[in-house]
C-alpha positions in Angstrom: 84.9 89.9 102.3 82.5 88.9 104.7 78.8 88.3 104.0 77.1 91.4 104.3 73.3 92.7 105.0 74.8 95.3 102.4 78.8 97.0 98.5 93.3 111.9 80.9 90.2 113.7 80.0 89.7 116.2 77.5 91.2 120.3 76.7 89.3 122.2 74.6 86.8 123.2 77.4 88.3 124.6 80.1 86.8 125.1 83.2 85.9 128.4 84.8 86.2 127.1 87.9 87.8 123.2 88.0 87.2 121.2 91.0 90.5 120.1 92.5 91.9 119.1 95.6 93.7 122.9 95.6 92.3 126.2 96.1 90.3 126.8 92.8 89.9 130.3 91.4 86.6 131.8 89.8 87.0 132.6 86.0 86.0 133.8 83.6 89.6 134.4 82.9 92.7 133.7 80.3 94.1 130.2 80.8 96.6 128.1 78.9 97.2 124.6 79.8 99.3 121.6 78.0 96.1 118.9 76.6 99.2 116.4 77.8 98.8 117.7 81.2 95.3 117.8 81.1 94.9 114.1 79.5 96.9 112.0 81.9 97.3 109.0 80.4 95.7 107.2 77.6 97.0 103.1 78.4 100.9 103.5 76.5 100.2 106.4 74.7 100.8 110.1 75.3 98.7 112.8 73.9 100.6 115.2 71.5 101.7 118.1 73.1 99.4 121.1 72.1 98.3 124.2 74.2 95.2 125.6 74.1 94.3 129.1 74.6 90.7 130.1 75.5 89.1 133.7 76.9 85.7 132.3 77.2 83.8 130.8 79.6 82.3 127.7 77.0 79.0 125.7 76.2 80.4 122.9 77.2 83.3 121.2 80.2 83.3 118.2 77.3 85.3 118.1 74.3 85.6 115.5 71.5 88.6 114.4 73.1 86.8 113.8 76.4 83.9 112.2 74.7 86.7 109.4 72.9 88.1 108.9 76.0 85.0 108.0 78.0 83.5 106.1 75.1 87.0 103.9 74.8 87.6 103.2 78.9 90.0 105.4 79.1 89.0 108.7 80.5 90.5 109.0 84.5 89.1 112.2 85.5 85.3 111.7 85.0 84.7 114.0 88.1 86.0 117.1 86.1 83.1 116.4 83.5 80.5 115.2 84.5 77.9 115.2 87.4 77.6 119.3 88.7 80.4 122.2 88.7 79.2 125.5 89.8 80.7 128.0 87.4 79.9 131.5 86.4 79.2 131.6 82.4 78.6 134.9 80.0 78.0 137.1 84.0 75.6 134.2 85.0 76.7 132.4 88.2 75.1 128.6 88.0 75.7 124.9 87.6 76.8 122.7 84.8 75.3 119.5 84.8 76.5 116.5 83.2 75.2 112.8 83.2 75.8 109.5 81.2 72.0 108.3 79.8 72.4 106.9 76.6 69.0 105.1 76.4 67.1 108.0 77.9 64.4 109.8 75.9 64.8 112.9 77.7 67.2 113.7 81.0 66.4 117.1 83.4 67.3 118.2 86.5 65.2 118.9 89.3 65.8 120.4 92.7 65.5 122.8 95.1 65.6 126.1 92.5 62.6 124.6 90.5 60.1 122.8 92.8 61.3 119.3 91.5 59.7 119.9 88.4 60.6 118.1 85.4 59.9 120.5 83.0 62.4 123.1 83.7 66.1 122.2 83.1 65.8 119.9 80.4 69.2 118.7 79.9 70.6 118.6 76.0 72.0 115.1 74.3 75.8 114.7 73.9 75.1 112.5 70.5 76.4 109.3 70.2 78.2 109.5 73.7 75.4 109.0 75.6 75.6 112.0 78.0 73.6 114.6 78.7 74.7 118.0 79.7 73.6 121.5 80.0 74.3 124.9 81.8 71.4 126.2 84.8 71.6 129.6 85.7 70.8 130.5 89.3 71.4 127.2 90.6 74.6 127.3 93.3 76.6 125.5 96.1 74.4 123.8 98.8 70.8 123.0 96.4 69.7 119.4 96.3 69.0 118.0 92.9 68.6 114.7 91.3 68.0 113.7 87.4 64.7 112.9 86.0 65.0 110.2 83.3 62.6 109.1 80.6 63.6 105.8 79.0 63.1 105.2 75.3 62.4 101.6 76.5 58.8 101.0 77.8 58.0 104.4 79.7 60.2 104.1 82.6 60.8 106.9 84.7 62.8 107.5 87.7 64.6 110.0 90.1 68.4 109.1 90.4 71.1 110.6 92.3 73.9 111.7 90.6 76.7 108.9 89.8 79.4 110.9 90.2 78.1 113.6 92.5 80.6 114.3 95.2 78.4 115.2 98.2 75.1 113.4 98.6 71.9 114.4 101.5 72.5 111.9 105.0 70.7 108.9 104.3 67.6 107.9 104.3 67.5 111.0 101.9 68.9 110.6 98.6 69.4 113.6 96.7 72.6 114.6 95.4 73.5 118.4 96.5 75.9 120.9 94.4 79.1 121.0 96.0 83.1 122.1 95.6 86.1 120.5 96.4 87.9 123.7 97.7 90.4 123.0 100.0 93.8 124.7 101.4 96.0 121.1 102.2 98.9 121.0 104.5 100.3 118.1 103.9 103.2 119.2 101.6 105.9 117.3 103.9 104.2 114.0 104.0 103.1 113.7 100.0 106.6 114.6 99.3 108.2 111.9 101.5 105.4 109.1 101.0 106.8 107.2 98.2 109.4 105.9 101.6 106.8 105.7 103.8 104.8 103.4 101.7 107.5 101.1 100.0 107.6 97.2 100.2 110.8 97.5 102.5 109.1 100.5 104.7 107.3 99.0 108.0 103.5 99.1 107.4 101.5 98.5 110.3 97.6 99.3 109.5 95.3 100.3 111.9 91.9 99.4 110.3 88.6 102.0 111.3 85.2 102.2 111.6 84.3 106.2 111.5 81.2 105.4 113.0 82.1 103.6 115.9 85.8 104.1 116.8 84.5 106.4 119.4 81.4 108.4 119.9 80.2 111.7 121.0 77.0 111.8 123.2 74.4 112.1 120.9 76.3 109.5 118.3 79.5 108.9 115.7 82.0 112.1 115.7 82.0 114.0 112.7 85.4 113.7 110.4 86.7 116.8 112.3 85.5 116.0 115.6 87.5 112.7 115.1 90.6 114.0 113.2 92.9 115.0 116.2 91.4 112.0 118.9 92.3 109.4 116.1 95.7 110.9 115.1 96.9 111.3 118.7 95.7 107.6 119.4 97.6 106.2 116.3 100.5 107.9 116.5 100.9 106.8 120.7 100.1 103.3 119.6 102.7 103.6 116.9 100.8 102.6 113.9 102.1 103.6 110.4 98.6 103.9 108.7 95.2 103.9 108.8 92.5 102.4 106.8 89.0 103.3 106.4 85.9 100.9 106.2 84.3 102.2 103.1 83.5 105.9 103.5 81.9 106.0 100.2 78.0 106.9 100.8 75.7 103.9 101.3 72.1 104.1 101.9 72.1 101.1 104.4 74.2 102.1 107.3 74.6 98.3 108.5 76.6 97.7 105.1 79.7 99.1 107.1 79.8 101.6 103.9 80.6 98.1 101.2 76.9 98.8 99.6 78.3 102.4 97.6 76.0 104.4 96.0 78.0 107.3 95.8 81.2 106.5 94.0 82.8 109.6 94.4 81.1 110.7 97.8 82.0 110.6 101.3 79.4 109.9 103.3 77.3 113.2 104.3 76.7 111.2 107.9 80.3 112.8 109.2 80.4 115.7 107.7 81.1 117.6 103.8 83.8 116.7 101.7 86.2 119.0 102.9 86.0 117.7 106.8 86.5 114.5 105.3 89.8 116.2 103.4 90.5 117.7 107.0 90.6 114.4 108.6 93.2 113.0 106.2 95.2 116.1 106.4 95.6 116.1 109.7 96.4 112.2 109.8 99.2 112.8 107.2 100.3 116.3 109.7 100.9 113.4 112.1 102.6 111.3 109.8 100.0 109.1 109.1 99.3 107.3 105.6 95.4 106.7 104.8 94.4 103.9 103.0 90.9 103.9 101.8 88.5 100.5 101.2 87.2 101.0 98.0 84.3 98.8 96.1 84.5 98.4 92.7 83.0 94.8 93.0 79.4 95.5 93.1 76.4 98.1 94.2 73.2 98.0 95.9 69.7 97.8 93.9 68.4 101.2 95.3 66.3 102.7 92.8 67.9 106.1 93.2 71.5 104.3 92.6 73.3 103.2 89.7 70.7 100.2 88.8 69.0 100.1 85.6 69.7 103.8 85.5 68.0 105.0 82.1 65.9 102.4 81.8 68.1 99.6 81.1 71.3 97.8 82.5 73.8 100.4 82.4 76.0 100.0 85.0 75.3 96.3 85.6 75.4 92.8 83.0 71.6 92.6 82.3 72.2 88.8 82.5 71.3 88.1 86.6 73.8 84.6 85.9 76.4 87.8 85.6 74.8 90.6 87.1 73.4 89.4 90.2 75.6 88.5 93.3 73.4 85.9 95.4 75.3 86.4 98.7 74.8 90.3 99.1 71.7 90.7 96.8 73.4 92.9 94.9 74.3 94.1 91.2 77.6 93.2 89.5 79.5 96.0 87.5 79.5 95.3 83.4 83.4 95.4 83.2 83.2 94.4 79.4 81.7 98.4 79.4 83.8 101.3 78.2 82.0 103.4 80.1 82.0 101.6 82.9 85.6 101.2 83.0 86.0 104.9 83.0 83.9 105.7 85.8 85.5 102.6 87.9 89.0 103.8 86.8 87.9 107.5 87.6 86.4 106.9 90.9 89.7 105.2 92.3 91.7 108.2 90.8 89.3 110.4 92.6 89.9 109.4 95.7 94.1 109.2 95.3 93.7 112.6 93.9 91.3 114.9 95.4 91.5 113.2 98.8 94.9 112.3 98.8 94.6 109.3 100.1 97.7 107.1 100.5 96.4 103.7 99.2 92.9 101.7 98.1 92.2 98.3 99.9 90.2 96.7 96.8 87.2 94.4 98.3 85.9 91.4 97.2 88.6 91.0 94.5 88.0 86.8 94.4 84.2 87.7 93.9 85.3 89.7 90.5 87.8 87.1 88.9 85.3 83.8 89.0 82.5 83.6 87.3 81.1 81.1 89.1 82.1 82.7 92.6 79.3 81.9 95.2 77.4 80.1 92.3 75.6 76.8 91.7 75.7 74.7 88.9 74.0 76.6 86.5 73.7 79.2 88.0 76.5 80.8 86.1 77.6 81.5 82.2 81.4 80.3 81.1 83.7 82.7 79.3 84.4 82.6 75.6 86.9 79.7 76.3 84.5 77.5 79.0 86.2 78.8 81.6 85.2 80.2 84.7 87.7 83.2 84.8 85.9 86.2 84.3 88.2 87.8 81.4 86.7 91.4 81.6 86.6 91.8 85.4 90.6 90.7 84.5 91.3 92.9 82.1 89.8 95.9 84.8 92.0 94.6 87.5 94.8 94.8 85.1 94.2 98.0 83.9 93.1 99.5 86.7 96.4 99.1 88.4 98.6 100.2 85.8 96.6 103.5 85.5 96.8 104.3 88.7 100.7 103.2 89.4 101.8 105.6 86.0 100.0 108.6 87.8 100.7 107.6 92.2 103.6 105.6 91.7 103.8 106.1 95.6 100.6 104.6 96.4 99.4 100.7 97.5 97.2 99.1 95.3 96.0 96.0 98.1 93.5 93.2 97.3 91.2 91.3 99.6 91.7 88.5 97.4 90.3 84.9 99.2 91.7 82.3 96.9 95.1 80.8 95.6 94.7 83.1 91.9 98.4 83.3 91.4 100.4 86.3 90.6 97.8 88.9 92.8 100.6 91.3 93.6 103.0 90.9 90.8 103.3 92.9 87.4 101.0 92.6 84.5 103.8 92.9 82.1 104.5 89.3 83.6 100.9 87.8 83.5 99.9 89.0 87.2 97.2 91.6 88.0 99.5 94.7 89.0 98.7 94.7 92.6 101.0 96.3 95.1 100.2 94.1 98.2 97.4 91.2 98.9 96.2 90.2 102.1 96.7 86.8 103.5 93.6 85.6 104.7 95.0 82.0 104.7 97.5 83.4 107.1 94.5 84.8 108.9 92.9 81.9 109.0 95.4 78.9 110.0 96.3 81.2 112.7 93.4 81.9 113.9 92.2 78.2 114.0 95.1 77.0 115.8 94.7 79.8 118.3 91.7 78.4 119.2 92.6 75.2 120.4 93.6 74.0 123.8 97.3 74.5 123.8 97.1 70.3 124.9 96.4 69.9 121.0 98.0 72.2 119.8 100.7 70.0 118.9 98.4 67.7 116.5 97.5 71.4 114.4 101.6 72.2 114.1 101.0 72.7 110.6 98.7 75.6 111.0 101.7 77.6 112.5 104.2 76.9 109.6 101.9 76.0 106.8 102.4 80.0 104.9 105.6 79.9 104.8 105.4 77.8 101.8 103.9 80.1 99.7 104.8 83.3 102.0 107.1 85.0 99.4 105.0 83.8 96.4 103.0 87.6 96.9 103.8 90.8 98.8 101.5 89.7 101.7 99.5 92.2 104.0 98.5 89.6 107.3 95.5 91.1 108.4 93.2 90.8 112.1 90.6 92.1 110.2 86.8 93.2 111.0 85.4 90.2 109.3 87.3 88.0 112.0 85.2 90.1 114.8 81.1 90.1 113.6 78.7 87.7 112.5 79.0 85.3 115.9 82.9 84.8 115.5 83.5 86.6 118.7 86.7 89.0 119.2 89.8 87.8 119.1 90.0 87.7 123.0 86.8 85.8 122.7 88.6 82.8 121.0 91.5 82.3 123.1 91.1 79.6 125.3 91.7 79.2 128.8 91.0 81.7 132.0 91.2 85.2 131.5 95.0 85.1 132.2 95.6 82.5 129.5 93.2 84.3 126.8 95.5 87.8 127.5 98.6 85.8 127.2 97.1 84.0 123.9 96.2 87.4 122.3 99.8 88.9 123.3 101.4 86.1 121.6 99.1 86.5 119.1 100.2 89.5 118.2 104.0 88.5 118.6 103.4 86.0 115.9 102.0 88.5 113.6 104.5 90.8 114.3 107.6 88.4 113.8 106.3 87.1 110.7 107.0 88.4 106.9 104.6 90.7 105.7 102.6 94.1 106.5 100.6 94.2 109.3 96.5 95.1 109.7 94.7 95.4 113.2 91.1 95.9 113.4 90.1 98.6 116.2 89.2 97.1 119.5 91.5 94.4 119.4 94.4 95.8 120.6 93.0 96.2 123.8 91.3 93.1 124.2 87.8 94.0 123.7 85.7 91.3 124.9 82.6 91.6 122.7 81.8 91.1 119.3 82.3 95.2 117.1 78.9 96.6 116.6 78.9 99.7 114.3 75.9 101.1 116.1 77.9 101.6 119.4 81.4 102.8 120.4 84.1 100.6 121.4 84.3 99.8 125.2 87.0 102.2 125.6 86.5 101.8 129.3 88.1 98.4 129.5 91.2 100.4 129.8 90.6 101.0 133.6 91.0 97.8 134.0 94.8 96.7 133.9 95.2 93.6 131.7 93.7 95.9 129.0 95.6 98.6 129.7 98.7 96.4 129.3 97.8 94.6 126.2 97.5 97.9 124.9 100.9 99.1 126.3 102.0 95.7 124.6 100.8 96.5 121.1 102.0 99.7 121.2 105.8 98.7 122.2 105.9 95.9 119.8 104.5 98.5 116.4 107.4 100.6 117.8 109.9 97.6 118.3 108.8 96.6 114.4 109.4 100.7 113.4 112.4 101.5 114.7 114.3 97.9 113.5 114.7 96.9 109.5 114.9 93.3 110.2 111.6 93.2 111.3 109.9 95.0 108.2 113.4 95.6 105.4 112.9 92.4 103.9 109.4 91.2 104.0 108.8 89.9 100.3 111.4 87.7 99.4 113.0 84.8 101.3 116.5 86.3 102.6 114.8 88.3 105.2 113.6 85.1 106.8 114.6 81.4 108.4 113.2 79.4 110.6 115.7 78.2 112.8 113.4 75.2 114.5 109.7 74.8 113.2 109.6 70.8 113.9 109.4 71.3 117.7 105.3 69.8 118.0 105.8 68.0 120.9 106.6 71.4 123.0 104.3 73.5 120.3 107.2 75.8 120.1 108.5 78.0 117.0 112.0 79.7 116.6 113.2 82.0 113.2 115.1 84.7 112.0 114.9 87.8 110.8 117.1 89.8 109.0 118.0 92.7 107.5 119.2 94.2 103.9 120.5 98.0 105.2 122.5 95.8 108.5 123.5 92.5 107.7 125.3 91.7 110.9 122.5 92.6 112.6 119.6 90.1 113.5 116.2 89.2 115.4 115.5 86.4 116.6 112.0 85.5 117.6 111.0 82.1 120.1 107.4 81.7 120.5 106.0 79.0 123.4 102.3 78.3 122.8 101.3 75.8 126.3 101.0 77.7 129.3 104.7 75.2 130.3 107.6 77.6 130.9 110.8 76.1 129.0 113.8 76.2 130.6 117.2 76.1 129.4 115.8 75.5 125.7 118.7 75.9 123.3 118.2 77.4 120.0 120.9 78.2 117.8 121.5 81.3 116.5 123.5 82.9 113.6 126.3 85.2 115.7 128.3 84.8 119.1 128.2 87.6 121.2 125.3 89.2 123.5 121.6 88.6 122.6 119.3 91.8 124.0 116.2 90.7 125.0 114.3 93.6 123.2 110.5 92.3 124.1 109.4 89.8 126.2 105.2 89.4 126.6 105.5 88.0 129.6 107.0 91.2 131.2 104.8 92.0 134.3 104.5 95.5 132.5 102.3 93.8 130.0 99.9 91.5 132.3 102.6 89.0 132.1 103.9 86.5 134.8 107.6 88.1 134.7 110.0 84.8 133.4 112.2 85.6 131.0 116.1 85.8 130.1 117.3 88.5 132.8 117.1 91.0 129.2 119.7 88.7 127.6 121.9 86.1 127.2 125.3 85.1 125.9 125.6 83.0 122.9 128.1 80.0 123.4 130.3 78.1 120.6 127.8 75.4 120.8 126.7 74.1 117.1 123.2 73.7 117.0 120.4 73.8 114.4 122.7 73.9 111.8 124.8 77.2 113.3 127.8 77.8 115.2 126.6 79.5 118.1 123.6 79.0 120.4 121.4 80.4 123.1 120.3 79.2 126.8 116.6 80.6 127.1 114.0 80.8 129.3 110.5 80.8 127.3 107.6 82.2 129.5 104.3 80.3 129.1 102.6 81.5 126.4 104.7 83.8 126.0 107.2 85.4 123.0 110.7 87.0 123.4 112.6 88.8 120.5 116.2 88.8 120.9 119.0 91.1 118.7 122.7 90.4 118.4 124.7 93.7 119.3 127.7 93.6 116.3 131.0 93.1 117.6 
């Protein structure tokens, strides 16, 4: 994460009108329903099987049951509780409001209906769970509101939104406003078949979006329907698998990207309401597009209408600032040790699987949750029970976090932005790891992008920087992202750190992208860079789709798209990405001519193979041998230095003949042509 100027509930109530991610129907009316159903999961253990019958509309959307779960962790559905459900109760049509204040002297609601006034909807105390919770009649979809809170502790008072409010006023305004999640999805066809789509041996190639400023209208960002079918048809031509979202979680500070959340279970009212939002990933998945969403559970803004020191104390937040305080992004850290806390963490990444139907979470700032001492002086910082520096609670989340959500979406990524070497990111927790499904590799990132930026006459002296991963490259299930945090803060775009003229820096990026793509692992693209944007993202202005008039853009664009399709349509390039029998390197000691040859291979095809030669100096190589694991033809299936791309046109005539000639440890080799900074994939045709 980069630094930022930011970051199974209960039965016995039923509701007369539950917000899901269906069509809903108005009630008063008979209902039966399993509590086993209702309850999800509690951690092992499965709630008795008991229906319950009720007539009436009730009191209360809590029951004891709910009020366990919450007060334990446990509860995953907090949005069905709390915050505000219009309902219709005894003939009156209002709103149920909900809220967790446990140090509060008194809670009410104020908004639209009753002049902001404090005195009319008190709300009534919940007891020992903390929440507070009463029915208003008259009150209806569309009114603003926000709770009035009177700490027990030293006369504070304050305004807050609602924490788990699912629609929220377009900032600078920060009232929360009544809302549904009524919504008619069409995306039967696509949840039924993503468990494939999103497996470890599936091809995953992640396009990764700004809403604000992929592309904009005249008069600023397009709305979530405005952008639903321009984005889908562009991600589908370019032959990307997914997409992921920069937060869209409501922020107050637009210039956080979205990573400084307020609302928690809220898309941002700048695009649109929660069901254009729900339109927007609907018609991705029509298209055949998974959504993967960046969610934040690392830390929130100060904002006095947020989460901090909500009724009057440190709620949300460790009241110690050597815990609760992150020094980079002047921000609040979440109290994991909680029980509530855990519930509404746990229920806000739920949410946003279930009501939005969202394909995956990207989990940011992961490295910032597991150290103690991340980003801190000596000091500055408070050891764990044992003098570590692990922080055991923000563990223990993690953990949990991703076996809840795996026993409910078993056909969903968990994926960490996790910085550092914490072992065991993406491996089960029943073996000591944290349960992720996948974890970026920003050392991968980072070598890469280092040695890309060096004269290809030194190249040879930074070899290492090539080969280095491969190490550790099946220690995790690896994403290898080109990230936005690669493209802001003076770093420049990616076209802006190749060297050389403009030739060479096109070349560079194309065999840039050829190394990502011939490597193990998923794949993640930040916008813009696939056609060579030359200046740095800004998320106040559109990208310069324009540069596509211009033809080495248009045919670095033509170049991504063929090699995402190239990586689709063949399982050696994506079958076997975790472990080590997808992969060899068939010469990575070649420094003096900075060149790179491996294999790739595949589980479903065995016979069949890629092989990938990569030539980073501007030098063409001529008859370079590299051996190879089959006789037989060799299709040249891409080349980058195919005039179609920008390229100079060398290459292997589209393929060569593999001759009984032992080399690199096999039987056969290969007489190539390697264009200058250039990439060709080859694939054996089985005889």
């Amino acid at each position: 994460m980069a630094t930022r100027s930011k970051k199974g509930s209960g039965t016995e109530g039923e509701l007369p009108k539950r917000r899901t991610s269906g069509k809903t129907t108005s009630a008063p009316r008979k209902r039966v329903r399993k509590v086993q159903e209702e309850a999800q999961i509690v951690g092992a253990d499965v709630v008795p099987s008991v229906s319950v019958t009720t007539e009436e509309t009730p009191a209360t959307l809590l029951s004891d049951w709910d009020y366990h779960l919450f007060n334990e962790g446990s509860h995953h559905r907090l949005w069905d509780k709390l915050g505000s459900h219009p309902i219709e109760r005894d003939g009156l049509v209002g709103t149920m409001f909900a809220v967790w204040a446990p140090n509060a002297r008194s809670v009410s609601v104020v908004g639209d209906w009753n002049g902001w006034s404090p005195q009319s909807n008190p709300l009534e105390s919940r007891g020992a769970s903390g929440i507070w919770e009463r029915f208003i009649p008259g009150v209806h979809k569309g009114m603003k509101y926000k709770y009035h809170i009177v700490s027990q502790h030293a006369g504070y008072e304050v305004e807050k939104a609602d924490p788990v409010g699912i629609h929220h006023e377009t900032p600078p305004r920060t009232a929360s406003i009544v809302w549904d999640l009524d919504y008619e999805w069409s995306d039967a066809e696509w949840m039924r078949s993503r468990a494939a789509r999103n497996a470890l041996t599936a091809p995953m190639s992640i396009y990764e979006v700004h809403i604000g400023s992929w592309r904009r209208g005249e008069y600023g960002p397009l709305s979530y329907r405005e952008i639903a079918g321009q984005l889908a048809d562009y991600v589908r031509k370019m032959n990307f698998t997914h997409v992921e979202f920069m937060p869209v979680m409501e922020h107050p500070f637009y210039g956080s990207w979205g990573y400084q959340v307020t609302g928690f279970f809220a898309p941002t009212s700048r695009y649109g309401t929660p069901q254009d939002f729900m339109y927007l990933v609907d018609v991705l998945h029509q298209n055949g597009i998974g959504v993967i969403l960046d969610w934040v559970p690392s830390h929130f803004p100060t904002d006095e209408h947020g989460l901090s020191y909500f009724d009057g104390t440190h709620l949300y937040e460790h009241a110690d600032p050597r815990k609760g305080f992150h020094p980079d992004w002047q921000s609040l850290i979440f109290n994991y040790g909680r029980n509530e806390v855990r519930s509404f963490l746990l229920s806000s990444a739920l949410y946003w699987l279930d009501t939005y139907h969202a394909d995956g979470l990207r989990v940011d700032a992961v490295a910032s949750m597991l150290y103690l001492d991340y980003s801190r002086k000596h000091g500055e910082w408070i050891p764990n029970d044992f003098g570590g520096r692990e922080n055991i609670d923000a563990i223990t989340f993690l953990r949990r976090l991703n076996e809840d959500v795996y026993k409910v979406h078993p056909d969903v990524q968990v994926i960490a932005e996790e910085s550092t070497a914490w072992p065991m990111v993406s491996r089960p927790t029943y073996v000591g790891g944290l349960g992720f499904g996948m974890k970026w590799d920003m050392g991968w990132m980072h070598d890469t992008l280092r040695y890309f930026s060096k004269n290809p006459i030194h190249r040879k002296f930074h070899h290492n920087d090539l080969t280095f991963r491969m190490i550790y490259a099946f220690t995790e299930n690896f994403v290898l992202p080109l990230s936005h945090d690669e493209v802001v803060y003076g770093k420049g775009s990616l076209i802006g750190k190749m060297p050389g003229d403009d030739w060479q820096k096109f070349a560079n990026l194309r065999l840039l992208f050829a190394d990502m793509y011939s490597q193990p692992g998923k794949k993640l693209l930040f916008m813009g860079g696939e056609f060579g944007q030359w200046r740095e993202w800004n998320h106040d202005a559109s990208l310069d789709w324009w540069l596509l008039d211009y033809s080495p853009h248009a045919a670095l664009q033509r170049w991504v798209e063929d090699l995402a399709r190239t990586y689709r349509e063949i399982p050696a390039l994506h079958e076997i990405d975790t472990s080590g029998e997808g992969f060899e390197w068939i010469d990575c000691c070649d420094t003096e001519n900075s060149i790179v040859s491996l294999i790739r291979k595949s589980r479903s095809n065995p016979d069949q193979s890629v092989i990938v030669a990569l030539n980073f100096t501007p030098i063409p190589r001529h008859n370079y041998m590299v051996g190879v694991p089959a006789g037989g033809p060799w299709r040249e299936i891409l080349n980058s230095d195919a005039p179609l791309y920008g390229g100079s046109g060398q290459g292997n005539m589209g393929g060569v003949e593999a001759a009984p000639i032992p080399l690199h440890g096999r039987r056969w080799s290969v007489n190539l042509t390697l264009p200058p900074l250039g990439a060709v994939f080859l694939m054996n045709e089985p005889q």
